[in-house]
Phi, psi and omega in degrees: 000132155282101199330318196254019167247337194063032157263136163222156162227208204205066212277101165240194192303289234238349170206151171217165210248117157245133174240155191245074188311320201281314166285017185283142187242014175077358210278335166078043179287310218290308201262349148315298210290332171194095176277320168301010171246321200217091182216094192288031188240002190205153207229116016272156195279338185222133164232059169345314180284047159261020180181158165337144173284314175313308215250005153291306186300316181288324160304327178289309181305355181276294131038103185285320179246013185085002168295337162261152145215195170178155177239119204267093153287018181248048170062035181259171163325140166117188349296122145355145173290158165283145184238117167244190188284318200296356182286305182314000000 
């Protein structure tokens, strides 16, 4: 974890996830949109292989305040700009 951003990240084959706590806004997309991915009840809280990278990656981009973000390592789409809600 990076101390002075409160970033972690979350390193799966073909993508990885970073959250930003101080930015989360709770809305909770990430865990409607793919819970077998993003389940704040089991540690670690995001397990990128638990679904498709393509369809992580579409989860992530929802993401209302810009708290996820991810980066694709297998030469797939991304990263995306970050979008936070006030963009919207």
């Amino acid at each position: 974890m990076d101390e002075r951003t409160d970033r972690r990240s979350y390193e799966g084959r073909s993508i990885t996830v970073t959250f930003e706590a101080g930015r989360c806004r709770h809305a909770a997309e990430c865990v409607r949109g793919l819970p077998e991915v993003f389940d704040t009840a089991r540690r670690p809280w995001i397990r990128p292989d638990g679904a498709d990278a393509g369809r992580v990656a579409e989860v992530v981009r929802r993401c209302p305040s810009g708290a996820l973000r991810y980066e694709r390592t297998d030469g797939g789409q991304g990263p995306w700009p970050v979008r936070t809600n006030e963009e919207r």
